[in-house]
C-alpha positions in Angstrom: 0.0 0.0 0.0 1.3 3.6 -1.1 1.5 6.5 0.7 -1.5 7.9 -1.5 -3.6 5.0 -0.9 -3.0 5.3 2.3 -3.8 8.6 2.9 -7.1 8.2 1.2 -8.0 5.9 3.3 -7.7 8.1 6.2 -9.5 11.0 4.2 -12.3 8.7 3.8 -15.7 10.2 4.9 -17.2 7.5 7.1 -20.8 10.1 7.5 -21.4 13.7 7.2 -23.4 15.9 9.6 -24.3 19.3 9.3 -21.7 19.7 6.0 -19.3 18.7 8.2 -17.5 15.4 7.4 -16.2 12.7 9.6 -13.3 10.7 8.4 -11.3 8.0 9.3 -8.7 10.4 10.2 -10.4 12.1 13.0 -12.3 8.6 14.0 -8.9 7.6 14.8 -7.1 10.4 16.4 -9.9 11.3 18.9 -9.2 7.6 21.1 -5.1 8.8 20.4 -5.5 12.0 21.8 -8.0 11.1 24.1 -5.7 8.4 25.9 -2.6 10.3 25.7 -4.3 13.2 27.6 -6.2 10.7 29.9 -2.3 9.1 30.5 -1.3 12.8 31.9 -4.1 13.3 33.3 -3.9 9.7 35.7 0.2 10.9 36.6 -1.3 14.7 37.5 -4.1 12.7 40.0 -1.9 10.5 41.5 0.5 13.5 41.8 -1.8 15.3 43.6 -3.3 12.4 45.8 0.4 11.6 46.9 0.7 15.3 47.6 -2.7 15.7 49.8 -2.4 12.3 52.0 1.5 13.9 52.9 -0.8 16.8 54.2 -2.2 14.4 56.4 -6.0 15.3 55.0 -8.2 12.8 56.0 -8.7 9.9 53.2 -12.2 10.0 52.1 -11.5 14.1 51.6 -8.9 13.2 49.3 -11.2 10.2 48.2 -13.9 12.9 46.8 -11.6 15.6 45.7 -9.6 13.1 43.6 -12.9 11.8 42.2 -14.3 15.5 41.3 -10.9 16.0 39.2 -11.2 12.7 37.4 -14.4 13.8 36.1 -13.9 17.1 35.5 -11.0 15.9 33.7 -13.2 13.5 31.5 -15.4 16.4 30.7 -12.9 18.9 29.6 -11.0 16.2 27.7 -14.0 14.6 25.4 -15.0 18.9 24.7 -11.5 19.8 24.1 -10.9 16.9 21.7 -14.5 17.6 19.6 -13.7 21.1 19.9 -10.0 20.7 18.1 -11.1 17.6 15.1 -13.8 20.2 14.4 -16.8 17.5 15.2 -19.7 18.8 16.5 -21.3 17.7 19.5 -24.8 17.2 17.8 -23.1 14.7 16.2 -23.2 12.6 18.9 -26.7 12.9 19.9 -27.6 9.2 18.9 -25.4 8.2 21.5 -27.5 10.0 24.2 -30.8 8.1 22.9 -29.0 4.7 23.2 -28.5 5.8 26.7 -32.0 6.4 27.8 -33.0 3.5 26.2 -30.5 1.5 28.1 -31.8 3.4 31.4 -35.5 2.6 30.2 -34.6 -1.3 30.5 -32.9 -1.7 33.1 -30.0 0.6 34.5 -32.4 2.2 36.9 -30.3 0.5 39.8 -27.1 1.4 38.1 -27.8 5.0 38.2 -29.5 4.8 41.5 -25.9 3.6 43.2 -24.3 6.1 41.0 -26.0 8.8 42.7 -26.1 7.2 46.2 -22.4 6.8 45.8 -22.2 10.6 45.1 -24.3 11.5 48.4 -22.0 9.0 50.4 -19.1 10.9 49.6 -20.6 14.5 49.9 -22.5 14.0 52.8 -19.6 12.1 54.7 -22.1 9.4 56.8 -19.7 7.1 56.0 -16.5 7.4 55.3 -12.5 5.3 54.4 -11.4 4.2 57.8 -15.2 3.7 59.3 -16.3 0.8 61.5 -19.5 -0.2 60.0 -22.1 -2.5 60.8 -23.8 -3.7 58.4 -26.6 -6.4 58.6 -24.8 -9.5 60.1 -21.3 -8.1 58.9 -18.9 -5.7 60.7 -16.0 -4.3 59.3 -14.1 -1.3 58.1 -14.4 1.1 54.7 -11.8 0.5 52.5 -12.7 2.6 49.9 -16.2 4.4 48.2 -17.0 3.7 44.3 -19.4 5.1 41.9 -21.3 1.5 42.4 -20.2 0.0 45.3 -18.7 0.4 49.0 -15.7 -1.9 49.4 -15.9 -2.8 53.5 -13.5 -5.8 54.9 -14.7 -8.2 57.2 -13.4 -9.1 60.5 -12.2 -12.1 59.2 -10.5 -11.0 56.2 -12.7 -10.7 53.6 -14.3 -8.0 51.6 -17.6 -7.4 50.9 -18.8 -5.4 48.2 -22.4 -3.8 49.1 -24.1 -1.2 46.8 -24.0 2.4 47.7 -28.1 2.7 47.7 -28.3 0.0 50.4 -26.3 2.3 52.5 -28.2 4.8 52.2 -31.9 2.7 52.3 -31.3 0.2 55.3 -30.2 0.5 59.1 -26.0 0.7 59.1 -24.4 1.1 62.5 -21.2 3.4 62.1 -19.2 2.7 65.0 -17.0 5.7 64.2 -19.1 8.3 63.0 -18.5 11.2 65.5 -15.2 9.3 67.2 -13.5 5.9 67.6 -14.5 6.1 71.2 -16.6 2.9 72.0 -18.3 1.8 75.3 -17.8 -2.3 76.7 -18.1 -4.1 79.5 -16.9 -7.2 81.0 -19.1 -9.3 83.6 -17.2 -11.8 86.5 -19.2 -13.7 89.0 -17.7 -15.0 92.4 -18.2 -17.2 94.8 -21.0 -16.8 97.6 -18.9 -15.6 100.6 -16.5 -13.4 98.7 -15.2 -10.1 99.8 -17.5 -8.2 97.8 -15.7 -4.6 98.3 -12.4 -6.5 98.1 -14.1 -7.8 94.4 -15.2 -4.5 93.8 -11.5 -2.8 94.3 -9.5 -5.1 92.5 -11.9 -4.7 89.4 -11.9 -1.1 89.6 -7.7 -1.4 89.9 -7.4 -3.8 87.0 -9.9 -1.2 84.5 -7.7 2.0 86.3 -4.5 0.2 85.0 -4.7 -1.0 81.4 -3.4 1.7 79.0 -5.9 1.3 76.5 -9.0 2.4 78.4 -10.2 5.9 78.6 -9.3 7.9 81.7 -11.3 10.9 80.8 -14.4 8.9 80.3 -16.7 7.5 83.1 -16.0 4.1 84.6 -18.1 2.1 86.9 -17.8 -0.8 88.8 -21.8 -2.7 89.5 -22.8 -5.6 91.9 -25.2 -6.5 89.4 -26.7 -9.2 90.3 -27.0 -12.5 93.0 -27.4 -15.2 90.5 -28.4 -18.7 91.3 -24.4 -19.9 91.8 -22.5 -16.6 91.8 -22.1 -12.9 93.0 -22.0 -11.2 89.5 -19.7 -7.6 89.0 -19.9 -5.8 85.5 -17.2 -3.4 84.7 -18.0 -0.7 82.5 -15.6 1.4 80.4 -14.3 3.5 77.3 -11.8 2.5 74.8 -10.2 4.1 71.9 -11.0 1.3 69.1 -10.9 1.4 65.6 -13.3 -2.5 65.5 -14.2 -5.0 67.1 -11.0 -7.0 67.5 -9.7 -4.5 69.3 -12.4 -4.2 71.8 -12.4 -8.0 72.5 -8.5 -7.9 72.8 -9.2 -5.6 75.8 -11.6 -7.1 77.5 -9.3 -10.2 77.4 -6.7 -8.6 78.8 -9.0 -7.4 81.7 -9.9 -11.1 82.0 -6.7 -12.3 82.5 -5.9 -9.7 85.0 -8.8 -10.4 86.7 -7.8 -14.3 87.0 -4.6 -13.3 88.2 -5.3 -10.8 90.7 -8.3 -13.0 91.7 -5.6 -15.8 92.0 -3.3 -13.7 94.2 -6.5 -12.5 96.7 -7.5 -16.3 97.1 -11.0 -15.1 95.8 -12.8 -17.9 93.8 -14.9 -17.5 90.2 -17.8 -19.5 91.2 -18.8 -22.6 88.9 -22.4 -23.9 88.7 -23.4 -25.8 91.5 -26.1 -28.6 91.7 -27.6 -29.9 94.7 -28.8 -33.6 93.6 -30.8 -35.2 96.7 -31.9 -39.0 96.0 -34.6 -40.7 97.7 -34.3 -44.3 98.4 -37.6 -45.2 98.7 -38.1 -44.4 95.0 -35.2 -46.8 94.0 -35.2 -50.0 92.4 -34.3 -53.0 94.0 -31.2 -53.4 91.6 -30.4 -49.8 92.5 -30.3 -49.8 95.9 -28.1 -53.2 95.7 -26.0 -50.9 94.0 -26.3 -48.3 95.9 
C-alpha cells in the first residue's frame, strides 16, 4: 500500500453531519489524543493524591476531591478533543438516545448507586477508615466507588455492598463522630467473697490497662445475686478502631482479673447442683448398688 492509498484511506468520509464530514482520520485520532491526555491526566491525580495524603488530609477528603478531578478531567477532555477535530457535539446525539433506552430497561439501579455513591461521599455518613455494621457483617471502609462500597470483614474478607443500600437500610457506624466505644466485661464470684475486696481489684485492674479511657466515666456494678454466683460488671471506654480490638481488651482485663483474683484467694464461682436422692423411689437393683 502507497502513501496515497494510504492517505485516502484516512481521508475517507465515514458520514457527514451538518456539512461537516467525519473521516477516518479524525475517527482515529480522537481515542489517540484522548488516551494520551487521559495518561497525563492519571500521573497529575496520582500526583496530587500523593501530595494531599503527605498533608495528612483525611482519606475520604482526598477520596472525593480526587474523584471531582477525574471527572472534571473527563469532561474537559471529550469537549477539548471535539472542539480541536472540528466535530460537532450534535453529532453525537444518537449516543445519548442509546442511553435512555439502556436506562429505560434496566439501568435504573445502576444509576441509582451512582448517585447514592455521590451523596455517600458528599455528605460524609460514611467514610475510608469507618467501622460499619452492616446487617450480620462488621467491618471497616476500605474505599467508596461510583457502584459499590468496598468494607472488609473481621475475618478478612471484603464485601462489596451497593452504595443505595447504605443509604436505604439501618447501618451502625461505630466511628461516625469518634473511635470512642463503650464495653463491658461481667465476672461472678463465689457466695462468701469479699465483695468490696471484688469491687477494688476490678476497679484497679480497668484503672490500670493503657488502652481504656481515663477521661471517660468508669463504673464498677454488683449486678446481680445469681443462682451460683455474686455477678460484677465493669463498665468502660476505649479508643478502638473495630471490634478485635475491643475483644482484645476485654481479654486482657480477664486475664488480670484471674490473676489478681488468684493472688487475693478469691474464687470465680462454677455452677453448682444440689442432687438429693430418695431411696424409697429406687429399684431394687439400684439400691443393691447403691
Amino acid at each position: 500500500m502507497t502513501l496515497e492509498q494510504f492517505q485516502q484511506i484516512l481521508a475517507f468520509v465515514l458520514f457527514s453531519y451538518n456539512e461537516v464530514q467525519i473521516t477516518v482520520a479524525k475517527i482515529i485520532q480522537v481515542p489517540l489524543i484522548l488516551f494520551t491526555l487521559w495518561f497525563v491526566v492519571t500521573r497529575i491525580g496520582k500526583l496530587i493524591r500523593r501530595s494531599l495524603l503527605a498533608r495528612k488530609i483525611s482519606q475520604d477528603a482526598v477520596h472525593l476531591f480526587t474523584r471531582f478531578y477525574f471527572i472534571l478531567s473527563i469532561t474537559i477532555l471529550v469537549f477539548t478533543s471535539l472542539e480541536v477535530l472540528n466535530i460537532p457535539l450534535t453529532a453525537f446525539a444518537f449516543v445519548s438516545g442509546a442511553i435512555a433506552i439502556g436506562v429505560g430497561f434496566g439501568a435504573q439501579n445502576i444509576i441509582n448507586n451512582f448517585i447514592s455513591g455521590w451523596i455517600l461521599m458528599w455528605e460524609r455518613p460514611i467514610r475510608i477508615g469507618d467501622f460499619l455494621e452492616v446487617g450480620n457483617a462488621k467491618g471497616v471502609v476500605e474505599t467508596i466507588n461510583t457502584r459499590s462500597t468496598r468494607i472488609r470483614r473481621n475475618d478478612g474478607v471484603h464485601m462489596l455492598v451497593p452504595n443505595s443500600q447504605l443509604l436505604e437500610n439501618t447501618v451502625t457506624n461505630w466511628t461516625l463522630i469518634d473511635r470512642n466505644a463503650r464495653t463491658s466485661v461481667n465476672v461472678g464470684v463465689m457466695y462468701g467473697s469479699d465483695v468490696e475486696l471484688v469491687a477494688d481489684i476490678i476497679k484497679q485492674v480497668v484503672g490500670e490497662h493503657p488502652a481504656i479511657l481515663p477521661n471517660l466515666p468508669k463504673a464498677v456494678l454488683f449486678d446481680d445475686f445469681a443462682e451460683s454466683a455474686l455477678m460484677f460488671t465493669a463498665i468502660f471506654w476505649v479508643y478502638a478502631e473495630s471490634e478485635t480490638m475491643l475483644r482484645q481488651v476485654r481479654s486482657d482485663i480477664r486475664f488480670s482479673l484471674y490473676k489478681q483474683f488468684k493472688l487475693h484467694n478469691i474464687k470465680i464461682a462454677l455452677p453448682q447442683r444440689i442432687i438429693h436422692i430418695d431411696e424409697n423411689k429406687l429399684t431394687p437393683t439400684a439400691k443393691s448398688h447403691s
